[in-house]
LOBAVO-136400 format. One record per atom (N, C-alpha, C): residue number from 0; residue in one letter; atom name; y, z, x. Coordinates in steps of 0.1 Angstrom, whole numbers, plus 5000, padded with zeros to 4 digits. Atoms other than C-alpha are relative to their C-alpha. Layout:
<koltis>
 pos code site    v    w    u
 NUM    A   CA    Y    Z    X
...
</koltis>
This chain:
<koltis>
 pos code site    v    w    u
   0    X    N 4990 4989 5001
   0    X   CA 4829 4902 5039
   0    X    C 5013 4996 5008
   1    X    N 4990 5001 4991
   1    X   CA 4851 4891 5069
   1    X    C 5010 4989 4993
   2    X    N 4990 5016 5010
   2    X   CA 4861 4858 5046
   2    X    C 5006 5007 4987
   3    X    N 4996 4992 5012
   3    X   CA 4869 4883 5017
   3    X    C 5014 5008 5006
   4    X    N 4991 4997 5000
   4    X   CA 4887 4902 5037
   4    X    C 5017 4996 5009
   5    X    N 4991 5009 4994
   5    X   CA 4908 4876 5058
   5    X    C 5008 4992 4982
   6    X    N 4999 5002 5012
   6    X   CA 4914 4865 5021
   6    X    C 5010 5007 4994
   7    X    N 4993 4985 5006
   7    X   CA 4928 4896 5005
   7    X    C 5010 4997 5010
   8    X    N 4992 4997 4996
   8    X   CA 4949 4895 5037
   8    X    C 5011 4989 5004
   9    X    N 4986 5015 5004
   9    X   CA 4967 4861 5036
   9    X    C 5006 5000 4989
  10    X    N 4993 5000 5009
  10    X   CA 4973 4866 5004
  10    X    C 5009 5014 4998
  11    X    N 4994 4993 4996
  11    X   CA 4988 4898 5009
  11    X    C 5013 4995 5009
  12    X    N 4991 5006 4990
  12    X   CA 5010 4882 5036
  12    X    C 5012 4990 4992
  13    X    N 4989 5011 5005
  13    X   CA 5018 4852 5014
  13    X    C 5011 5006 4990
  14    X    N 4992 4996 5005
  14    X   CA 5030 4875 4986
  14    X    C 5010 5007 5006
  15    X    N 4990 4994 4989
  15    X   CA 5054 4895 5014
  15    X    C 5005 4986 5002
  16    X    N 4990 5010 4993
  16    X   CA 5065 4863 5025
  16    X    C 5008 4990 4990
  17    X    N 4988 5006 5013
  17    X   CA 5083 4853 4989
  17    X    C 4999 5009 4993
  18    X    N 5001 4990 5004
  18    X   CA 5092 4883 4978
  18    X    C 5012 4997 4986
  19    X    N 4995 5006 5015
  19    X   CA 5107 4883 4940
  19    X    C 5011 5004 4996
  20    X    N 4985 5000 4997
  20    X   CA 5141 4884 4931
  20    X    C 5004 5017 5001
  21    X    N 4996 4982 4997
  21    X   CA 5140 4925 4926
  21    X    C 4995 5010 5014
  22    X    N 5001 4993 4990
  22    X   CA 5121 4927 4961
  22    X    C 5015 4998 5012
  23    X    N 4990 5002 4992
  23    X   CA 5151 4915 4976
  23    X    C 5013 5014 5004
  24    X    N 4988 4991 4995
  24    X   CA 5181 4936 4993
  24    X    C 5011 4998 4995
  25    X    N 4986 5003 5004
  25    X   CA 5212 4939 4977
  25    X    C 5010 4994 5012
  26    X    N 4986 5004 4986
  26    X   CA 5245 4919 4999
  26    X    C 5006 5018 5000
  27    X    N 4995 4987 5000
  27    X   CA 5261 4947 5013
  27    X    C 5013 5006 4997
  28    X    N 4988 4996 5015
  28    X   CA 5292 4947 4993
  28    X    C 4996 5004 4989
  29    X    N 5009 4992 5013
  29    X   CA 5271 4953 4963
  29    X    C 4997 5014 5003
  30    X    N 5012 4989 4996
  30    X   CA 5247 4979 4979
  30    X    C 5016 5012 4998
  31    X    N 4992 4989 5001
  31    X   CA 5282 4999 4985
  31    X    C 5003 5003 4988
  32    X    N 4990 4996 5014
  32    X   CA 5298 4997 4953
  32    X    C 4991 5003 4992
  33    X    N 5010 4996 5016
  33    X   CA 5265 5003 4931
  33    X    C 4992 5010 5006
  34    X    N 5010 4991 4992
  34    X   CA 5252 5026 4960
  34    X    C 4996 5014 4990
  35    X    N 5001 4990 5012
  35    X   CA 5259 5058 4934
  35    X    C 4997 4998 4989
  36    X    N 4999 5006 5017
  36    X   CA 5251 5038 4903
  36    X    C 4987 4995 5000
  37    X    N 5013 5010 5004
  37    X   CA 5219 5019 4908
  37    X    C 4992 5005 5010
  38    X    N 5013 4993 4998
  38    X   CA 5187 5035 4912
  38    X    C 4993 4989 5011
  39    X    N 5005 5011 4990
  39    X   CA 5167 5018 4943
  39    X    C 4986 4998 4990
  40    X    N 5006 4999 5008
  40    X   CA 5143 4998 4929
  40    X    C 4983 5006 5008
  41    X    N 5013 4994 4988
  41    X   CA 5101 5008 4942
  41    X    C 4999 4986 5010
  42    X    N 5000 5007 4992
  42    X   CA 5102 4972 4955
  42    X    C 5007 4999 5013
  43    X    N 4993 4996 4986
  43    X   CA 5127 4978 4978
  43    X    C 5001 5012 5005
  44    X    N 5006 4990 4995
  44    X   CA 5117 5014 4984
  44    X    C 4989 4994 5013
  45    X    N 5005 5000 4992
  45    X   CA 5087 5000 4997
  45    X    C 5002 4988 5012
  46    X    N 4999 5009 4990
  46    X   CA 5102 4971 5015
  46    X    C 5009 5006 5013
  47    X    N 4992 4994 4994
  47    X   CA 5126 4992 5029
  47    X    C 4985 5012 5015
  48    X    N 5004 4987 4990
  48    X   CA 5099 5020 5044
  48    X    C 4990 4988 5009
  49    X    N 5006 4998 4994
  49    X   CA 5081 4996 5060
  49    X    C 5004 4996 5019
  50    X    N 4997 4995 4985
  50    X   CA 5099 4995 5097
  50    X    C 5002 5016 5000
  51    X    N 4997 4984 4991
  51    X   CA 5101 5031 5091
  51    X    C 4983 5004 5008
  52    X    N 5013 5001 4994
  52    X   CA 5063 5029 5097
  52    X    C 4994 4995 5012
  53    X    N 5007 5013 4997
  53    X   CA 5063 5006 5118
  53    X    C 4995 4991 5000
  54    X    N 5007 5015 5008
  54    X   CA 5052 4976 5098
  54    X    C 5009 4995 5004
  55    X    N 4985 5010 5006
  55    X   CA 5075 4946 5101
  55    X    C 4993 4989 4996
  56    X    N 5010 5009 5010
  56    X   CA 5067 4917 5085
  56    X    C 4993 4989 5010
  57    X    N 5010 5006 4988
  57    X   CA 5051 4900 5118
  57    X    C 4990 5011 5004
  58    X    N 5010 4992 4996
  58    X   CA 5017 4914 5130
  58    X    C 5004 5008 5016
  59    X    N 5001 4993 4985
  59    X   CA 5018 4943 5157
  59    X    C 4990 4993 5009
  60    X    N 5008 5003 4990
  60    X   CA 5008 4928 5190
  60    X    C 4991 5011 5009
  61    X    N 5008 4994 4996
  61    X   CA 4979 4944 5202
  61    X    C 4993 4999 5012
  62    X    N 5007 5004 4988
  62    X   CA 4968 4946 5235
  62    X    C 4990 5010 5007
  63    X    N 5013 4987 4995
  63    X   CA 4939 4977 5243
  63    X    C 4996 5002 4982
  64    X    N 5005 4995 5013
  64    X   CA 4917 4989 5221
  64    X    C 5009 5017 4998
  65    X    N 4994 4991 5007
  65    X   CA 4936 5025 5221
  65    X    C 5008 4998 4994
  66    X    N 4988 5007 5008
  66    X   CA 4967 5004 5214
  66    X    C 4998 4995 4981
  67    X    N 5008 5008 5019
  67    X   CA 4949 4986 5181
  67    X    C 4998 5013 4997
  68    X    N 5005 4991 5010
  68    X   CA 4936 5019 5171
  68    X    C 5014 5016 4997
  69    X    N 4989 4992 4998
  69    X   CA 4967 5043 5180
  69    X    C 5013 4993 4986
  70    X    N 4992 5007 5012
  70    X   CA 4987 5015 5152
  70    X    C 4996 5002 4992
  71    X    N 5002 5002 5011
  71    X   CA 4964 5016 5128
  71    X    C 4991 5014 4991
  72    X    N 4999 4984 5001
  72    X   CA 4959 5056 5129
  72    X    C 5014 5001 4992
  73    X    N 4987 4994 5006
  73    X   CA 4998 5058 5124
  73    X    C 4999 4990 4988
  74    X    N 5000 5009 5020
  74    X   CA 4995 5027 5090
  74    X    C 4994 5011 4994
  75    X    N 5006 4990 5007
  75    X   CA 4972 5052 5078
  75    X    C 5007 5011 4998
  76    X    N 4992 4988 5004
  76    X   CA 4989 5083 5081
  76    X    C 5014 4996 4991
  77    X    N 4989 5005 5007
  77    X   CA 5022 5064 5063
  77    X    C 4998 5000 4990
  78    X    N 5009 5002 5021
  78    X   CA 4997 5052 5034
  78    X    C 5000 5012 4998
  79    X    N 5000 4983 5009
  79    X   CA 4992 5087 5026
  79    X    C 5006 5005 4997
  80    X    N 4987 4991 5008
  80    X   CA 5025 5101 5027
  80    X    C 5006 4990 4984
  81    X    N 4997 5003 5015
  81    X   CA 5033 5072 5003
  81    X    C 4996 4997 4988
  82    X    N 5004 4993 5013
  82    X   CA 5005 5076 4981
  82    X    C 4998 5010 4994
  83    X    N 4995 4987 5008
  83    X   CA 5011 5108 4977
  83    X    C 5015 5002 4992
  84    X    N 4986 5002 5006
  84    X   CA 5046 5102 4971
  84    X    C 5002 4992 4988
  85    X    N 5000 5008 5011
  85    X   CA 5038 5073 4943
  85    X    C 4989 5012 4991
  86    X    N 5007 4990 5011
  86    X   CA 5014 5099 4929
  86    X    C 5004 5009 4990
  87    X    N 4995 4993 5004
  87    X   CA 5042 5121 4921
  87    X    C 5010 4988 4990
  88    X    N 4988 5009 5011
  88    X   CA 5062 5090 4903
  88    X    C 4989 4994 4986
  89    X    N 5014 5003 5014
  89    X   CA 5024 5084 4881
  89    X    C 5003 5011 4992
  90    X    N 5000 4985 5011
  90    X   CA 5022 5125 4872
  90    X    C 5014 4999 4989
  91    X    N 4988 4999 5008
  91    X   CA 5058 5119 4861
  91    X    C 4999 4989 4990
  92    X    N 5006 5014 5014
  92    X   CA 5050 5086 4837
  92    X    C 4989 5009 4993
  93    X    N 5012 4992 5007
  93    X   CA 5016 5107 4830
  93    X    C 5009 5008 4991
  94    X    N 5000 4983 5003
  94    X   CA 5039 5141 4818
  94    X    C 5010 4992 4987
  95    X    N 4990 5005 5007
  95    X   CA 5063 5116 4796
  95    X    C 4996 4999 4988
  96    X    N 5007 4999 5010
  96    X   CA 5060 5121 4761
  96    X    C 4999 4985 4992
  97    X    N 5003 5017 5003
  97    X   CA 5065 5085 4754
  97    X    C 4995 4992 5005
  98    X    N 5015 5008 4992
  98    X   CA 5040 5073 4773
  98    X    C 4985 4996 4992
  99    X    N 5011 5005 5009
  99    X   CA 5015 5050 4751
  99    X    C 4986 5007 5005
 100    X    N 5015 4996 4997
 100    X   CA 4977 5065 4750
 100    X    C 4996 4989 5007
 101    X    N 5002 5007 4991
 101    X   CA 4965 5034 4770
 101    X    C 5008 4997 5012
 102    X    N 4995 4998 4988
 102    X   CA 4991 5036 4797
 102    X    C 4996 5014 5005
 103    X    N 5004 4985 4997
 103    X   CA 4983 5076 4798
 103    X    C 4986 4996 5006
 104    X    N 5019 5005 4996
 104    X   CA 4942 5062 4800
 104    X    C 5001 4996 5019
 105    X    N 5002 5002 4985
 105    X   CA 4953 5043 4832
 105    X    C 5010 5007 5011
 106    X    N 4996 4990 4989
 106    X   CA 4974 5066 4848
 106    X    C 4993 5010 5004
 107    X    N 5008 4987 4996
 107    X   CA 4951 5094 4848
 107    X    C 4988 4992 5006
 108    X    N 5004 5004 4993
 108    X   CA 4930 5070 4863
 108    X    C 5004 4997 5013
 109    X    N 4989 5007 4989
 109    X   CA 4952 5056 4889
 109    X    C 5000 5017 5008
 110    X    N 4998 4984 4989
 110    X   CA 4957 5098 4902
 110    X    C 4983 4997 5006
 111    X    N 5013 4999 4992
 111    X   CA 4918 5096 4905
 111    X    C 4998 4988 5014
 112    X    N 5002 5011 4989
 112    X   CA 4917 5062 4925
 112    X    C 5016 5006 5012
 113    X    N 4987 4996 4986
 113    X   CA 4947 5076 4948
 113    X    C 4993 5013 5004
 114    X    N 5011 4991 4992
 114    X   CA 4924 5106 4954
 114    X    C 4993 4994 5006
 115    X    N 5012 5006 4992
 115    X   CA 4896 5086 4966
 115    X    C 5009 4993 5010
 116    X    N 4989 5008 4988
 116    X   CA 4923 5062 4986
 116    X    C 5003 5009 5010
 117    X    N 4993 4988 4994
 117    X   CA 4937 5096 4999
 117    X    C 4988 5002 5011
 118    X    N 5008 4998 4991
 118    X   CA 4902 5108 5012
 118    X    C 4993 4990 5007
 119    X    N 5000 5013 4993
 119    X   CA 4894 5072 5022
 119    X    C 5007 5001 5016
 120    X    N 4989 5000 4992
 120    X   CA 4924 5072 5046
 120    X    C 4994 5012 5010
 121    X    N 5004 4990 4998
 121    X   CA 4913 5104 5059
 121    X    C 4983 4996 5011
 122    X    N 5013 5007 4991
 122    X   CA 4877 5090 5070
 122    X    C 5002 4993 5011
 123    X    N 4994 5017 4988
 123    X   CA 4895 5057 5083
 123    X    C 5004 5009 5014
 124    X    N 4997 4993 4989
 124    X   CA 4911 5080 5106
 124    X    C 4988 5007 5011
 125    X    N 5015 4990 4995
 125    X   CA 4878 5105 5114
 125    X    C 4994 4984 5008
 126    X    N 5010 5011 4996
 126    X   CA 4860 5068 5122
 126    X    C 5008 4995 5007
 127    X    N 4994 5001 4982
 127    X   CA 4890 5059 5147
 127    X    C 5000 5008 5010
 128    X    N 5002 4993 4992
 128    X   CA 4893 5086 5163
 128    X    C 4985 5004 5008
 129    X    N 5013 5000 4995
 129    X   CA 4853 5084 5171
 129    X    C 4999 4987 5005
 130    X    N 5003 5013 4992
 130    X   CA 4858 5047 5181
 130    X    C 4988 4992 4991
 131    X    N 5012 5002 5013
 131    X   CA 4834 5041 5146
 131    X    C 5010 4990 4998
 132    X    N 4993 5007 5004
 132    X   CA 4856 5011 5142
 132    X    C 4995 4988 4990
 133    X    N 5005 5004 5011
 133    X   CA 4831 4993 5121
 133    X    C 5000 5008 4990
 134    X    N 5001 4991 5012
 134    X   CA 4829 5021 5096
 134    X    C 5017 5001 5000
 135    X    N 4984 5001 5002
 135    X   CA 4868 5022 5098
 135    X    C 5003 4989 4989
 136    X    N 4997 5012 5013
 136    X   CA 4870 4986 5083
 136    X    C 4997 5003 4985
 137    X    N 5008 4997 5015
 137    X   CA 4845 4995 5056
 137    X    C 5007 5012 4993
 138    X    N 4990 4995 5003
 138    X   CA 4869 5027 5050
 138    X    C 5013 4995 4993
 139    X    N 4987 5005 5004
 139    X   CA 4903 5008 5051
 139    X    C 4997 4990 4985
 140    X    N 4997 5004 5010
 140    X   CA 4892 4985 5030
 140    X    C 4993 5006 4985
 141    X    N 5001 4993 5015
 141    X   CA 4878 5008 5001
 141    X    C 5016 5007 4996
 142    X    N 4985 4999 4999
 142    X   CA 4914 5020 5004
 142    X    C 5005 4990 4992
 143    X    N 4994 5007 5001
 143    X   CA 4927 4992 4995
 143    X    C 4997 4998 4986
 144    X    N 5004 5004 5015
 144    X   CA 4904 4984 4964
 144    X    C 5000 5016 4994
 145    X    N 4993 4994 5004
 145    X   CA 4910 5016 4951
 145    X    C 5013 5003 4997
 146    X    N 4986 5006 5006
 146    X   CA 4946 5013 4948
 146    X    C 4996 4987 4991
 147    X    N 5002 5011 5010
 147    X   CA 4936 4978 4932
 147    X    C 4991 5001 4984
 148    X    N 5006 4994 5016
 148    X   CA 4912 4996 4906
 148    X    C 5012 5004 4991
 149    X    N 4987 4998 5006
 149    X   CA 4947 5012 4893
 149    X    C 5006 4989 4995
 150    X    N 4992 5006 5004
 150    X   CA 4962 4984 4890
 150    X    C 4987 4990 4991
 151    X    N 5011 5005 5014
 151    X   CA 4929 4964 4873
 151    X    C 5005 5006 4987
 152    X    N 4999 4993 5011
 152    X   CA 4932 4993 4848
 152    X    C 5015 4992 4993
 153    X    N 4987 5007 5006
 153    X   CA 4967 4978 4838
 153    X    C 5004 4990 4994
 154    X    N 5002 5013 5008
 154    X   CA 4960 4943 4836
 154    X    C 4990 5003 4990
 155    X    N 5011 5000 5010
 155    X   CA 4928 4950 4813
 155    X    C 5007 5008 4989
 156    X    N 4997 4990 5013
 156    X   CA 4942 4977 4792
 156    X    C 5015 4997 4995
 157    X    N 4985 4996 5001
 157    X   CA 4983 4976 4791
 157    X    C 5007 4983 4999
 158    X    N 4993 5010 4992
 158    X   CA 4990 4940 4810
 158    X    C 5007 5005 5014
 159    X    N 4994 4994 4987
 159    X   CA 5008 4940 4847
 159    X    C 5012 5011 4995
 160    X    N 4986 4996 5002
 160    X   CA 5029 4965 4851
 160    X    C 5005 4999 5016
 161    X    N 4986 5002 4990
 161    X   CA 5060 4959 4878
 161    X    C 4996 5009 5009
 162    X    N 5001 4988 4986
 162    X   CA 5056 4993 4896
 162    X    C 4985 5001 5000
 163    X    N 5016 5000 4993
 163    X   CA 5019 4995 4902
 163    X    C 4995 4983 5007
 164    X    N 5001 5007 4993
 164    X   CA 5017 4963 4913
 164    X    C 5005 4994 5012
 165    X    N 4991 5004 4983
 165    X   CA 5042 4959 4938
 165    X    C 4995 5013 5008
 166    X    N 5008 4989 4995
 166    X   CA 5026 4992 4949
 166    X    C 4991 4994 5007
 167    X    N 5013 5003 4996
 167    X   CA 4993 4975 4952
 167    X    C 5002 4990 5010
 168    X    N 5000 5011 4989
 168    X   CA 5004 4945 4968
 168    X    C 5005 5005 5017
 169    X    N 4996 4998 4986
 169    X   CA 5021 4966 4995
 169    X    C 4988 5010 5007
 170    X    N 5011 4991 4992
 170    X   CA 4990 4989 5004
 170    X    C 4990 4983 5004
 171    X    N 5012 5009 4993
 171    X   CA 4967 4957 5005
 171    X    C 5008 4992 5013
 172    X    N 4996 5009 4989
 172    X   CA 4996 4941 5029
 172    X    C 4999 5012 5010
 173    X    N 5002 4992 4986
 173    X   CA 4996 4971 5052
 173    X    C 4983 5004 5005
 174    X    N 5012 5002 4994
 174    X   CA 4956 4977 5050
 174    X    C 4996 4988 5003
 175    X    N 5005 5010 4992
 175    X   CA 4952 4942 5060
 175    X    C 5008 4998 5014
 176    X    N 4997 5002 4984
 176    X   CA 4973 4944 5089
 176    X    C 4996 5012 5010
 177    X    N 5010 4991 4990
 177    X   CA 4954 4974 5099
 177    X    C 4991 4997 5002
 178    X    N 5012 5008 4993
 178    X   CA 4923 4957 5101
 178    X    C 5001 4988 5006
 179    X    N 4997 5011 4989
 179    X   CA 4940 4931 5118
 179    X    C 4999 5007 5015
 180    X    N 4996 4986 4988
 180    X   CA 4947 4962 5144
 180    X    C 4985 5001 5004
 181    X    N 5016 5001 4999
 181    X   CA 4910 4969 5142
 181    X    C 4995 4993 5007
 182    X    N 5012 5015 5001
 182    X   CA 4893 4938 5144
 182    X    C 5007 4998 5020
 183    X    N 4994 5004 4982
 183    X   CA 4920 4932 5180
 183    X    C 4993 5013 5006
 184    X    N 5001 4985 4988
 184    X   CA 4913 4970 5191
 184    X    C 4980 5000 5002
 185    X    N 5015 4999 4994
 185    X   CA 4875 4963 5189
 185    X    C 4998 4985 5006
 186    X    N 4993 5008 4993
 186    X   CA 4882 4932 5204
 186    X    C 4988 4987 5004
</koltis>
Protein backbone atom coordinates (compact mmCIF):
# COMPACT_ATOMS: atom_id res chain seq x y z
CA UNK A 1 0.00 0.00 0.00
CA UNK A 2 2.77 2.45 1.08
CA UNK A 3 4.34 1.76 -2.69
CA UNK A 4 0.78 2.50 -4.12
CA UNK A 5 0.59 5.22 -2.29
CA UNK A 6 4.12 6.97 -2.69
CA UNK A 7 3.08 6.21 -6.37
CA UNK A 8 -0.26 8.04 -6.67
CA UNK A 9 1.86 10.72 -4.97
CA UNK A 10 4.80 11.32 -7.39
CA UNK A 11 2.67 11.17 -9.93
CA UNK A 12 0.45 13.71 -8.54
CA UNK A 13 3.50 15.96 -8.00
CA UNK A 14 4.86 15.14 -11.48
CA UNK A 15 1.58 16.26 -13.14
CA UNK A 16 1.73 19.73 -10.86
CA UNK A 17 5.12 20.10 -11.93
CA UNK A 18 4.23 20.55 -15.93
CA UNK A 19 1.22 21.98 -15.75
CA UNK A 20 -0.72 22.37 -19.26
CA UNK A 21 -0.97 25.23 -21.23
CA UNK A 22 -4.61 26.25 -19.70
CA UNK A 23 -3.04 25.49 -16.07
CA UNK A 24 -0.88 28.25 -16.63
CA UNK A 25 -1.36 32.07 -15.42
CA UNK A 26 -2.14 34.65 -17.71
CA UNK A 27 1.02 37.62 -18.18
CA UNK A 28 -0.29 40.33 -16.32
CA UNK A 29 -1.00 42.60 -19.09
CA UNK A 30 -3.41 40.12 -20.36
CA UNK A 31 -4.98 39.11 -17.03
CA UNK A 32 -5.86 43.02 -16.85
CA UNK A 33 -7.34 43.64 -20.11
CA UNK A 34 -9.43 40.17 -20.35
CA UNK A 35 -9.90 40.40 -16.43
CA UNK A 36 -13.84 41.33 -17.24
CA UNK A 37 -14.00 39.24 -20.41
CA UNK A 38 -12.52 35.87 -19.67
CA UNK A 39 -13.96 33.54 -17.31
CA UNK A 40 -11.11 31.94 -14.93
CA UNK A 41 -10.50 28.77 -16.05
CA UNK A 42 -11.01 25.62 -12.99
CA UNK A 43 -7.31 24.93 -13.74
CA UNK A 44 -6.27 27.96 -12.54
CA UNK A 45 -9.04 28.33 -9.92
CA UNK A 46 -7.55 25.47 -8.42
CA UNK A 47 -3.96 26.49 -8.97
CA UNK A 48 -4.69 29.64 -7.79
CA UNK A 49 -6.43 28.38 -4.25
CA UNK A 50 -3.73 26.47 -3.40
CA UNK A 51 -1.49 29.02 -1.24
CA UNK A 52 -4.79 30.13 -0.07
CA UNK A 53 -4.65 26.75 1.77
CA UNK A 54 -1.67 26.61 2.36
CA UNK A 55 -0.39 24.19 -0.21
CA UNK A 56 2.55 25.54 -2.30
CA UNK A 57 3.98 23.51 -4.61
CA UNK A 58 6.98 22.40 -2.26
CA UNK A 59 6.12 19.95 0.64
CA UNK A 60 5.27 21.67 4.17
CA UNK A 61 8.11 21.17 6.42
CA UNK A 62 7.15 19.27 9.31
CA UNK A 63 8.70 19.21 12.33
CA UNK A 64 6.28 17.71 15.60
CA UNK A 65 3.81 15.46 15.30
CA UNK A 66 1.02 18.24 16.27
CA UNK A 67 2.71 20.30 13.56
CA UNK A 68 2.22 17.24 10.77
CA UNK A 69 -1.22 16.74 12.04
CA UNK A 70 -2.34 20.59 12.64
CA UNK A 71 -1.41 20.83 8.34
CA UNK A 72 -3.03 18.10 7.45
CA UNK A 73 -6.31 18.89 9.53
CA UNK A 74 -6.33 22.41 7.70
CA UNK A 75 -5.68 20.36 3.73
CA UNK A 76 -8.65 18.64 4.86
CA UNK A 77 -10.93 21.22 5.86
CA UNK A 78 -9.92 23.13 2.29
CA UNK A 79 -10.80 19.78 0.41
CA UNK A 80 -14.21 20.09 1.58
CA UNK A 81 -14.97 23.58 1.12
CA UNK A 82 -13.75 22.88 -2.55
CA UNK A 83 -15.60 19.82 -2.97
CA UNK A 84 -18.39 21.28 -1.99
CA UNK A 85 -17.85 24.13 -4.14
CA UNK A 86 -17.10 21.79 -7.38
CA UNK A 87 -20.28 20.02 -6.33
CA UNK A 88 -22.26 22.96 -7.03
CA UNK A 89 -20.39 23.43 -10.71
CA UNK A 90 -21.53 19.20 -11.31
CA UNK A 91 -25.42 20.03 -9.99
CA UNK A 92 -25.16 22.79 -12.47
CA UNK A 93 -23.84 20.52 -15.66
CA UNK A 94 -26.37 17.79 -13.94
CA UNK A 95 -29.63 20.63 -14.14
CA UNK A 96 -28.41 21.53 -17.95
CA UNK A 97 -30.85 20.49 -20.42
CA UNK A 98 -28.17 19.62 -22.89
CA UNK A 99 -26.43 17.44 -20.96
CA UNK A 100 -25.95 13.89 -22.83
CA UNK A 101 -27.74 10.82 -20.77
CA UNK A 102 -24.19 9.35 -20.16
CA UNK A 103 -22.59 12.55 -18.93
CA UNK A 104 -25.91 13.00 -16.69
CA UNK A 105 -25.12 8.88 -15.54
CA UNK A 106 -21.63 10.22 -14.36
CA UNK A 107 -22.40 13.22 -12.81
CA UNK A 108 -25.02 11.92 -10.62
CA UNK A 109 -22.49 9.63 -9.78
CA UNK A 110 -19.61 11.97 -9.16
CA UNK A 111 -22.34 13.98 -6.37
CA UNK A 112 -22.42 10.42 -4.80
CA UNK A 113 -18.47 9.91 -4.73
CA UNK A 114 -18.10 13.61 -3.40
CA UNK A 115 -20.47 12.61 -0.67
CA UNK A 116 -18.52 9.78 0.44
CA UNK A 117 -15.11 12.01 -0.05
CA UNK A 118 -17.07 14.71 1.99
CA UNK A 119 -17.74 12.16 4.93
CA UNK A 120 -14.23 10.61 4.30
CA UNK A 121 -12.62 13.92 5.05
CA UNK A 122 -14.66 14.28 8.08
CA UNK A 123 -13.32 10.81 9.63
CA UNK A 124 -9.71 11.83 8.39
CA UNK A 125 -10.15 14.57 10.74
CA UNK A 126 -12.08 12.52 13.81
CA UNK A 127 -8.87 9.95 13.34
CA UNK A 128 -6.37 13.08 13.74
CA UNK A 129 -7.65 14.60 16.21
CA UNK A 130 -7.58 11.09 18.23
CA UNK A 131 -3.89 10.69 17.16
CA UNK A 132 -5.60 7.45 14.93
CA UNK A 133 -3.06 8.40 12.33
CA UNK A 134 -3.03 5.02 10.86
CA UNK A 135 -6.73 5.10 10.28
CA UNK A 136 -6.24 8.73 8.99
CA UNK A 137 -4.06 7.39 5.96
CA UNK A 138 -6.57 4.73 5.23
CA UNK A 139 -9.32 7.66 5.39
CA UNK A 140 -7.31 10.30 3.23
CA UNK A 141 -6.68 8.00 0.95
CA UNK A 142 -10.36 6.71 0.20
CA UNK A 143 -10.77 10.40 -0.39
CA UNK A 144 -8.80 10.57 -2.91
CA UNK A 145 -10.05 7.42 -4.83
CA UNK A 146 -13.36 8.50 -4.57
CA UNK A 147 -12.86 11.70 -6.31
CA UNK A 148 -10.94 9.25 -8.87
CA UNK A 149 -14.18 6.96 -9.20
CA UNK A 150 -15.78 10.32 -10.77
CA UNK A 151 -13.43 10.76 -12.94
CA UNK A 152 -13.15 6.71 -13.95
CA UNK A 153 -16.86 7.20 -14.66
CA UNK A 154 -15.80 9.64 -17.58
CA UNK A 155 -13.11 7.94 -19.04
CA UNK A 156 -15.29 4.62 -19.34
CA UNK A 157 -18.51 6.09 -20.25
CA UNK A 158 -18.06 9.81 -21.97
CA UNK A 159 -13.93 9.88 -22.46
CA UNK A 160 -11.68 12.56 -20.16
CA UNK A 161 -13.32 15.32 -19.46
CA UNK A 162 -10.94 18.67 -18.78
CA UNK A 163 -12.81 19.82 -15.65
CA UNK A 164 -13.07 16.64 -13.68
CA UNK A 165 -9.89 15.77 -14.24
CA UNK A 166 -7.89 18.60 -13.36
CA UNK A 167 -10.17 18.41 -10.35
CA UNK A 168 -8.92 14.98 -9.61
CA UNK A 169 -5.47 15.52 -10.21
CA UNK A 170 -5.60 18.38 -7.72
CA UNK A 171 -7.32 16.40 -4.73
CA UNK A 172 -4.85 13.46 -5.27
CA UNK A 173 -1.88 16.21 -5.20
CA UNK A 174 -3.14 17.70 -1.94
CA UNK A 175 -4.16 14.18 -0.30
CA UNK A 176 -0.81 13.08 -1.06
CA UNK A 177 0.88 15.75 0.57
CA UNK A 178 -1.28 15.20 3.46
CA UNK A 179 -0.07 11.90 3.93
CA UNK A 180 3.25 13.14 3.46
CA UNK A 181 2.12 15.39 6.71
CA UNK A 182 1.01 12.09 8.34
CA UNK A 183 3.56 9.72 7.67
CA UNK A 184 6.30 12.89 9.16
CA UNK A 185 3.65 13.69 12.17
CA UNK A 186 3.69 10.01 13.11
CA UNK A 187 7.19 10.04 12.57
Amino acid sequence: MALTLTLIFLFALSSNATPSPSATSPSPEVAAADAADTPISLSELLELALPEIGVQKKLVAVSSETEGCKIASTQLQALERKINEFKTVLQNRLSDPKTSKPIKTCLSQCQDNFEDAIDGIKTSIESINKHDLSKANVDVSAVSTDVESCNDCFIEMTGEDPEIKAFDDWVRGITGECLVNLKKAAG
